[in-house]
PAZAPA-4460 file (N, C-alpha, C; in steps of 0.05 Angstrom, whole numbers, plus 32768, in hexadecimal, padded with zeros to 4 digits):
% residues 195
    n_x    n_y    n_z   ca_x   ca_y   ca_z    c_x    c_y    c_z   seq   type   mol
   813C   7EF6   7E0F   811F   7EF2   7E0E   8117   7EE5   7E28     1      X     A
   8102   7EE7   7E31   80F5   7EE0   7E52   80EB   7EC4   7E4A     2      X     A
   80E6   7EB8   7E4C   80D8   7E97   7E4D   80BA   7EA4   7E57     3      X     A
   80B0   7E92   7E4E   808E   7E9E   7E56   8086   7E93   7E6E     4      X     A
   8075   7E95   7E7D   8073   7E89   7E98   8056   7E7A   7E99     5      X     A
   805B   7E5C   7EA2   804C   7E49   7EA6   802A   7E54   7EA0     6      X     A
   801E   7E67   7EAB   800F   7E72   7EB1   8000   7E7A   7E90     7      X     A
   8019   7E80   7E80   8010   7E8F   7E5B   8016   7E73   7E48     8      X     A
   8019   7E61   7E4E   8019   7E47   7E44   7FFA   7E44   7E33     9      X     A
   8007   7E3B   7E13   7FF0   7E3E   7E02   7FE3   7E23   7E18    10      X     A
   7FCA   7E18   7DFD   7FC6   7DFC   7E01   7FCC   7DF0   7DF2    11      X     A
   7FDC   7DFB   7DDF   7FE8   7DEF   7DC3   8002   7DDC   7DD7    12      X     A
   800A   7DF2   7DE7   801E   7DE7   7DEF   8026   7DCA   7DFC    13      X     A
   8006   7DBE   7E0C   8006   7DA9   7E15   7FF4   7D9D   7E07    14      X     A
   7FE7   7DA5   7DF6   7FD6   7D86   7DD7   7FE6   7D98   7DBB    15      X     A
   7FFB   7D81   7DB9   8006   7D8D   7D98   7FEC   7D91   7D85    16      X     A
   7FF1   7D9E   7D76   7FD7   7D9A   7D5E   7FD8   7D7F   7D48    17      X     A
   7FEF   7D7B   7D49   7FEC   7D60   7D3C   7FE1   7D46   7D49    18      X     A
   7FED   7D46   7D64   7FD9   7D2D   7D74   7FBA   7D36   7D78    19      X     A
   7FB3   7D4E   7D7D   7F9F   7D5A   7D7E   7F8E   7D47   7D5E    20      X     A
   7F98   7D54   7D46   7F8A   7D46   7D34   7F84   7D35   7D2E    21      X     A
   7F9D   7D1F   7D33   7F91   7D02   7D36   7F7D   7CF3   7D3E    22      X     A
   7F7D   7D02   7D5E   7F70   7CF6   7D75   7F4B   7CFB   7D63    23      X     A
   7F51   7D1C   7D54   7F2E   7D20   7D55   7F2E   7D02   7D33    24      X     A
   7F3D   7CFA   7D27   7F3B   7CF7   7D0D   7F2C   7CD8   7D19    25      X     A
   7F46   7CCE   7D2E   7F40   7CB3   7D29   7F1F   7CB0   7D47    26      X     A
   7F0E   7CC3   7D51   7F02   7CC8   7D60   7EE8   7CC2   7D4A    27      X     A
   7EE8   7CD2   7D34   7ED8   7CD2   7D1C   7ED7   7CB6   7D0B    28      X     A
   7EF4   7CB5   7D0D   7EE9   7C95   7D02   7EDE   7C82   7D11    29      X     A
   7EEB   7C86   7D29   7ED9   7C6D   7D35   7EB8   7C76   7D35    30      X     A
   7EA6   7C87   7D3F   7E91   7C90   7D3F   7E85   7C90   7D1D    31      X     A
   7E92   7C92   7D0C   7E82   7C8B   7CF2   7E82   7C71   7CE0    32      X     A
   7E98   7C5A   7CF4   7E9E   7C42   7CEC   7E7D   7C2B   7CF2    33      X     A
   7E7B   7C27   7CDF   7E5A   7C17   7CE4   7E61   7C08   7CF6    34      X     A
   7E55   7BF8   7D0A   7E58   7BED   7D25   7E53   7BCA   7D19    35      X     A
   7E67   7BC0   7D25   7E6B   7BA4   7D15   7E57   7B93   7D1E    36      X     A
   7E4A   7B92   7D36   7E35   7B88   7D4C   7E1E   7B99   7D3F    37      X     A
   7E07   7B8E   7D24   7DF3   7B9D   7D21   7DDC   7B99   7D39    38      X     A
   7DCE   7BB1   7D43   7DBB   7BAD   7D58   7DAB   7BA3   7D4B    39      X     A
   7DA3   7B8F   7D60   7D8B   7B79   7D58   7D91   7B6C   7D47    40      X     A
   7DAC   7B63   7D37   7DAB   7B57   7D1E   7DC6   7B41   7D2F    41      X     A
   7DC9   7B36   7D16   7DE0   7B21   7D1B   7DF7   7B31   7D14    42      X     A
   7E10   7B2A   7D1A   7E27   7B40   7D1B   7E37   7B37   7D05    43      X     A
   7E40   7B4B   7CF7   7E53   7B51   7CDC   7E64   7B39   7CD8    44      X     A
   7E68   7B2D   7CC2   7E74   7B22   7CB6   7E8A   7B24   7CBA    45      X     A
   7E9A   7B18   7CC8   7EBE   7B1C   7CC9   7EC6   7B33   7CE6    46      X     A
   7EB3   7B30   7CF3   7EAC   7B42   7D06   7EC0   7B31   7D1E    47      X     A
   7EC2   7B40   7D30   7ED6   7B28   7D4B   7EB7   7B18   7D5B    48      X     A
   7EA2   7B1D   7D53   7E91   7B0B   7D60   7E88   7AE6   7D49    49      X     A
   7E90   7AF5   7D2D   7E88   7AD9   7D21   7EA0   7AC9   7D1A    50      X     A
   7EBA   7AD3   7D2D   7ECF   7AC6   7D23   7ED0   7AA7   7D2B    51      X     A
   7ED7   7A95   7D1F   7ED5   7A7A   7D21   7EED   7A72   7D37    52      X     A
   7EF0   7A60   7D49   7F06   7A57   7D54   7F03   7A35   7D5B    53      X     A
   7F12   7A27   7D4F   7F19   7A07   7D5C   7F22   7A08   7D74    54      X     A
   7F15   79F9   7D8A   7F1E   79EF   7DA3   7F26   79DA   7DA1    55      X     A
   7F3E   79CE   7DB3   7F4C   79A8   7DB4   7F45   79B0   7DCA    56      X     A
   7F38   7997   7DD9   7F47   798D   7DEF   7F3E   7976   7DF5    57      X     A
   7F51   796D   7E09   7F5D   7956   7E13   7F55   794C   7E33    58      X     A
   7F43   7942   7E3B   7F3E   7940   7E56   7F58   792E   7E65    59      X     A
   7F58   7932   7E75   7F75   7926   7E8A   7F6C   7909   7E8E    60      X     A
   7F7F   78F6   7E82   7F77   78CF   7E88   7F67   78CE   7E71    61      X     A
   7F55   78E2   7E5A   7F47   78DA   7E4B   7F59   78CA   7E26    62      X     A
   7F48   78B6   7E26   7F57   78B3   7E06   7F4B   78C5   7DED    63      X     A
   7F36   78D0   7DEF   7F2B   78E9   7DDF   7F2F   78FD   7DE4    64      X     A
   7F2E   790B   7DC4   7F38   7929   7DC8   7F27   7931   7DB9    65      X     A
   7F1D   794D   7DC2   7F02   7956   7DBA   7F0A   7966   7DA9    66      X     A
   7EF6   7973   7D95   7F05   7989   7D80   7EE3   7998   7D7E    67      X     A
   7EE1   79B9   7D89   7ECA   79C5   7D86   7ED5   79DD   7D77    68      X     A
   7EC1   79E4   7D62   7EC0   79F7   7D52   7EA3   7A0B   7D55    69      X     A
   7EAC   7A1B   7D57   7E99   7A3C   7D65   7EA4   7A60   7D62    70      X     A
   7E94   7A6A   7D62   7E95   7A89   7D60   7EA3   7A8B   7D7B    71      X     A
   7EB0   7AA6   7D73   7EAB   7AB5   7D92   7E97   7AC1   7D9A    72      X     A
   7E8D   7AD0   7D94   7E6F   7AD0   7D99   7E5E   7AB7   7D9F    73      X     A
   7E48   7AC2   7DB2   7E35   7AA2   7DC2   7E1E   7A9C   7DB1    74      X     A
   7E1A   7AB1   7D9D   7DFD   7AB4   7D87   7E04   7AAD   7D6C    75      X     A
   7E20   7AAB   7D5F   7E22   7AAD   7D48   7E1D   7A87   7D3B    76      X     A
   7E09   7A8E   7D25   7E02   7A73   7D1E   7E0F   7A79   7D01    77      X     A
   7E21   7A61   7D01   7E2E   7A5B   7CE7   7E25   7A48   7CD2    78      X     A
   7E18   7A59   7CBC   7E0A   7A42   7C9F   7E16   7A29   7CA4    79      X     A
   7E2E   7A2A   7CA2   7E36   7A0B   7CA1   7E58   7A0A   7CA7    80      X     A
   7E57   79EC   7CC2   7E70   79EA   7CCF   7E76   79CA   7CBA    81      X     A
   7E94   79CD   7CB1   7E93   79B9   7CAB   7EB4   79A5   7CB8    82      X     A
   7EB2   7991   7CC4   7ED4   7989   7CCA   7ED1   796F   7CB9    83      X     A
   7EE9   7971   7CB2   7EF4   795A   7CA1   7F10   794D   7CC1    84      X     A
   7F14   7931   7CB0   7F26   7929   7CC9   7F3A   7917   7CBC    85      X     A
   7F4A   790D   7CBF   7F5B   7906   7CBD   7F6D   78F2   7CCE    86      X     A
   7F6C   78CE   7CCC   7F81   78C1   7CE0   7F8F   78B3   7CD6    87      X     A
   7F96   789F   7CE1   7FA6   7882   7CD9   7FC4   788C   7CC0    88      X     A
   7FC8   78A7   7CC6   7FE8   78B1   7CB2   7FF7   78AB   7CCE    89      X     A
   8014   78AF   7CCE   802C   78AB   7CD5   8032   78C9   7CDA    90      X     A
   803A   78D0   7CF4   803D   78E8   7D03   803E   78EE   7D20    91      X     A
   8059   78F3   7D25   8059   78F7   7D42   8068   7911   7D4B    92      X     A
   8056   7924   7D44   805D   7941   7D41   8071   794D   7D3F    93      X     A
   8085   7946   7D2B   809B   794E   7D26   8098   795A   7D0B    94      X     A
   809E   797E   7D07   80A0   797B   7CEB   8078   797E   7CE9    95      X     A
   8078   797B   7CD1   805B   7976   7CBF   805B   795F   7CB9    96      X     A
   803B   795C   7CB5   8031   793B   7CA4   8038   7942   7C95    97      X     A
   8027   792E   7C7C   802E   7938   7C64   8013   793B   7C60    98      X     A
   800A   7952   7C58   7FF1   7960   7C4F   7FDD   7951   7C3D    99      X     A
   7FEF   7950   7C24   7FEA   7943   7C11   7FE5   7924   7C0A   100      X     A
   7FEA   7918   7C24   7FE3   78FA   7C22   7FD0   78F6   7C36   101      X     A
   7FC4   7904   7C49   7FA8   7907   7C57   7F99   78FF   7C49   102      X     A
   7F86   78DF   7C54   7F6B   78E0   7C4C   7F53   78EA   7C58   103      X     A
   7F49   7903   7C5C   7F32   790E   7C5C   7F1F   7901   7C67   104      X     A
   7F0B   78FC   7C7F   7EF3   78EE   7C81   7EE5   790B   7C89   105      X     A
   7ECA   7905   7C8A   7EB6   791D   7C96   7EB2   7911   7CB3   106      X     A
   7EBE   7930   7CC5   7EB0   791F   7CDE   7E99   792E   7CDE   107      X     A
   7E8D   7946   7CDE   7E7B   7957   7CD7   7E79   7968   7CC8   108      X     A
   7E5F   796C   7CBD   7E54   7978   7CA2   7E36   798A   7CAA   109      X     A
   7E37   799E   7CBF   7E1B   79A9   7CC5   7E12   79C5   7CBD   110      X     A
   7DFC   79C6   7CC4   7DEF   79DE   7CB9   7DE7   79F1   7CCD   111      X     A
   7DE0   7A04   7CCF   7DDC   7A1B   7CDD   7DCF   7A16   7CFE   112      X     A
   7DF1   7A17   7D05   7DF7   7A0B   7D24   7E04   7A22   7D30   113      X     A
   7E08   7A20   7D4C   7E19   7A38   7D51   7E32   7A23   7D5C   114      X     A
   7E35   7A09   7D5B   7E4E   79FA   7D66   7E4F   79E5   7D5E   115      X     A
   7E66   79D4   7D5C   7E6B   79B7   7D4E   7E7E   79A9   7D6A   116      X     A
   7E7E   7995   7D6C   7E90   7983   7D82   7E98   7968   7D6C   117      X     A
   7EA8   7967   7D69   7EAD   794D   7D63   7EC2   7941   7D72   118      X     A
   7ECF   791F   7D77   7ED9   7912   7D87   7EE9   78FB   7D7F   119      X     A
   7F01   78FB   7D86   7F12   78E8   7D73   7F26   78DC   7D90   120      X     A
   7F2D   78BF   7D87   7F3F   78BA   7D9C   7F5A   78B6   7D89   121      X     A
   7F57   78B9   7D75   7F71   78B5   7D59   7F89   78C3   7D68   122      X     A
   7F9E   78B7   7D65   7FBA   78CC   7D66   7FCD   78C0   7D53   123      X     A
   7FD1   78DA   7D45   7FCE   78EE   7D3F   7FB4   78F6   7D24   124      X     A
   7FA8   7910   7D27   7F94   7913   7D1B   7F90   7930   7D10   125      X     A
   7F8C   792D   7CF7   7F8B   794D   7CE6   7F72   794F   7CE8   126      X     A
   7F69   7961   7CE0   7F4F   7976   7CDE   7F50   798D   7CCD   127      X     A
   7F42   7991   7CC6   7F35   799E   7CA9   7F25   79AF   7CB6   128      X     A
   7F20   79C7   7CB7   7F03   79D2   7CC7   7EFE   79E0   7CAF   129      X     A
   7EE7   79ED   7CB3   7EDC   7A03   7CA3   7EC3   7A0E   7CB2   130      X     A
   7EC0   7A28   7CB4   7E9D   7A37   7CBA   7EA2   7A47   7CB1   131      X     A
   7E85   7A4C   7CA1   7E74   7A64   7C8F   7E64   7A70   7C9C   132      X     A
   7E61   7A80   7C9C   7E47   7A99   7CA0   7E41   7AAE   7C8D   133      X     A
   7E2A   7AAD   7C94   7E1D   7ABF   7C75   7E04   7ACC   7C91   134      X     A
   7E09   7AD7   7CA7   7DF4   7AE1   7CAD   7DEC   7AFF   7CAA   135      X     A
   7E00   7AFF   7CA8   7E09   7B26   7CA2   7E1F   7B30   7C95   136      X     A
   7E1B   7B2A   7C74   7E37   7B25   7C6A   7E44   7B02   7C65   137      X     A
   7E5A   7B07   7C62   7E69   7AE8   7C5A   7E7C   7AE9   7C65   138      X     A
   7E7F   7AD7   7C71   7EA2   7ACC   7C80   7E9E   7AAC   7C7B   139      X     A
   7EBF   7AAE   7C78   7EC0   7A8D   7C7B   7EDE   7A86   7C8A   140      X     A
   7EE3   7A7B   7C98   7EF8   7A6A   7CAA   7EFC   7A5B   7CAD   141      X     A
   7F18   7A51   7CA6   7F25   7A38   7CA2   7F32   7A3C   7CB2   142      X     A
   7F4C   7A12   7CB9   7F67   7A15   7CB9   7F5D   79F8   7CB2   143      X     A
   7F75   79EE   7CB1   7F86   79C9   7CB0   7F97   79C8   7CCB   144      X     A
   7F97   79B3   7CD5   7FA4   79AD   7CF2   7FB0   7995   7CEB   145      X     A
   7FBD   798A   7CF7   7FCF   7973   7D07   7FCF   7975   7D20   146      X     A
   7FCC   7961   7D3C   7FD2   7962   7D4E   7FD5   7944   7D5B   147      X     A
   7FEC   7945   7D6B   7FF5   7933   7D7B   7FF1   7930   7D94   148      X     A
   7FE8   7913   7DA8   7FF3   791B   7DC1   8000   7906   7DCA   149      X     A
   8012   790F   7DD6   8028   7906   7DE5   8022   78FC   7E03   150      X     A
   802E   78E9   7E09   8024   78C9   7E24   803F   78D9   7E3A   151      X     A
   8041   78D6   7E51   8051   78DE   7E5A   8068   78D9   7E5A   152      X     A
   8072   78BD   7E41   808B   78BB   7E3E   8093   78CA   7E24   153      X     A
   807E   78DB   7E1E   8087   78E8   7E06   809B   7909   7E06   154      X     A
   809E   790A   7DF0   80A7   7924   7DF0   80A8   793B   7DE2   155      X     A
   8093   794C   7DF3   809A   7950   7E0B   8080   7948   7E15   156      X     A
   807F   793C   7E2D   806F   7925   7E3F   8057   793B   7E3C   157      X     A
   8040   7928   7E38   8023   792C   7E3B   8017   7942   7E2E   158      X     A
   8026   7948   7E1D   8022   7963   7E0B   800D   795E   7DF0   159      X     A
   7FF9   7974   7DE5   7FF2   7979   7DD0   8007   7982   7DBA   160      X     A
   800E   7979   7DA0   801A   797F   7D94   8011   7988   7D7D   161      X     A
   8014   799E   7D67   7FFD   79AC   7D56   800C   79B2   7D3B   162      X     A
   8004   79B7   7D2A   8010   79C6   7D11   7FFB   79C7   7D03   163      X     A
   8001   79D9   7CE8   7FED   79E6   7CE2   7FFE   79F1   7CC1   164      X     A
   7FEC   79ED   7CB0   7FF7   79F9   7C97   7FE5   7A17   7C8C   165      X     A
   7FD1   7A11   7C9D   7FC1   7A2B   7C97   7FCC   7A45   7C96   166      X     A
   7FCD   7A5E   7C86   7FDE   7A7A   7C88   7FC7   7A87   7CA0   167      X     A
   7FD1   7A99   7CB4   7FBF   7AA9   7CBB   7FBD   7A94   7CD6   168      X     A
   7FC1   7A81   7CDE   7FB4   7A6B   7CF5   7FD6   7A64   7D05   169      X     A
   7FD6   7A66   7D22   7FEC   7A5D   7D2D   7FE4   7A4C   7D38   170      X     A
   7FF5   7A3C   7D3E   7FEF   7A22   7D52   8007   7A19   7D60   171      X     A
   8008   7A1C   7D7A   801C   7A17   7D8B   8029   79FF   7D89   172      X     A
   8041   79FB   7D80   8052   79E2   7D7B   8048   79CD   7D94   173      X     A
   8049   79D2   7DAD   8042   79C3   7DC9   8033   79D5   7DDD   174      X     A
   801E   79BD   7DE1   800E   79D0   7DF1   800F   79BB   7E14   175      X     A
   800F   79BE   7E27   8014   79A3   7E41   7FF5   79A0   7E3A   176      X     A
   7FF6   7987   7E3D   7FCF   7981   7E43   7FBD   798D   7E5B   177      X     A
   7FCD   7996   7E71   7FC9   79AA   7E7E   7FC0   79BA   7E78   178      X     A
   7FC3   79C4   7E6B   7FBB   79E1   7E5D   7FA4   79DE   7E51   179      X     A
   7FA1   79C5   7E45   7F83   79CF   7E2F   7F72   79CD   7E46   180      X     A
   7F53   79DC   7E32   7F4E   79E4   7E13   7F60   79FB   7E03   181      X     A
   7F6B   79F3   7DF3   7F74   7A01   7DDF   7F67   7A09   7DCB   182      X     A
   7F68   7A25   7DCB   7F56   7A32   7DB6   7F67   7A47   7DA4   183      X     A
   7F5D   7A39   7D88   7F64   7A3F   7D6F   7F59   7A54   7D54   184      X     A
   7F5C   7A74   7D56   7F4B   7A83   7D47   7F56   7A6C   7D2C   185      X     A
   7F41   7A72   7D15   7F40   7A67   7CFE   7F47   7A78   7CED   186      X     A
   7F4F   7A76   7CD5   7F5C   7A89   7CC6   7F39   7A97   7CB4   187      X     A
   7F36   7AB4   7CB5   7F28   7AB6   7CA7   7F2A   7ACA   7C8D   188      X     A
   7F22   7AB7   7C72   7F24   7AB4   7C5C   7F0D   7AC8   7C4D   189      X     A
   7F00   7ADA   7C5C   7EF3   7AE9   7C4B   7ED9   7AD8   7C49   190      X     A
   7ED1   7AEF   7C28   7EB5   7AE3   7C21   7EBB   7ACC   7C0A   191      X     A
   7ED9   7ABF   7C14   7ED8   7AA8   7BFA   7EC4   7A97   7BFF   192      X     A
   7EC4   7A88   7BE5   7EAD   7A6E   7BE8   7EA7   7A58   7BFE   193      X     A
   7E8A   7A57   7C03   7E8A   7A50   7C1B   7E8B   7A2D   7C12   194      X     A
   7E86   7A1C   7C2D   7E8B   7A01   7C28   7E72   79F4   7C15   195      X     A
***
């Protein structure tokens, strides 16, 4: 039998029909997927613009450490940010606190803000976060934190130290203080009940 020559080459031959189908299937879905960013509106619930994220950081020589909670998005206003805080337990980032013997204070409790800052010189210090939105839909985002920082005789010297019991939320064992701001997506929990 002759081999066919370059020239009688289906087009089957260079787009399989199976990648061929894909390509048009998942082409369709994206084009009939409702657009998570409504025009002119506030953007979808659980969307990557109303996702919640905690920032630490630590200014260089400073004894405060800042803790801001915000969207990624620059517009999204959240019903209500709330942080709980947590000091004066026994912990020098080894391991976990103990969760369960945390006393709770409110450092903030607000209402339809697009950002929270709160400011602690405590070491070591948990946090509680939470933000709701109900602007388009329901989301809500949590985690629980621990974090330490470390003096330069520590170890490992001058470091943020983090943990986290939250499912869904990582937090880097050591961060150099160099490095921050450290930013933390929040775990998001759906349309459970808001705060």
């Amino acid at each position: 039998m002759i081999a066919p020559s370059r020239a009688r080459r289906r087009l089957g031959d260079y787009l399989p029909w199976p990648l061929v189908g894909v390509a048009i299937v998942l082409a369709v879905v994206i084009v009939l997927t409702p657009v998570l960013l409504s025009l002119g509106g506030p953007p979808a619930a659980g969307s990557v613009f109303t996702q919640a994220e905690l920032i630490v950081d630590h200014a260089p020589g400073a004894n405060a450490s800042y803790f801001y909670v915000r969207a990624v998005g620059a517009t999204v206003r959240y019903d209500a940010i709330v942080i709980s805080w947590a000091t004066g337990f026994s912990w020098s980032g080894s391991g976990s606190p103990d969760w369960s013997k945390l006393t709770w204070t409110s450092a903030a409790n607000v209402t339809d803000l697009l950002a929270v800052t709160v400011s602690s010189d405590a070491n070591p210090i948990a946090l509680n976060v939470s933000a709701y939105y109900t602007s388009n839909g329901i989301a809500l985002y949590v985690g629980v934190f621990a974090f330490y920082m470390t003096n330069a005789t520590g170890a490992p010297a001058d470091s943020l130290l983090g943990v986290t019991p939250t499912p869904n939320v990582s937090v880097p064992g050591a961060t150099a203080l160099a490095s921050l701001p450290l930013l933390i997506p929040l775990a998001d929990v759906g349309a459970a009940r808001g705060p």
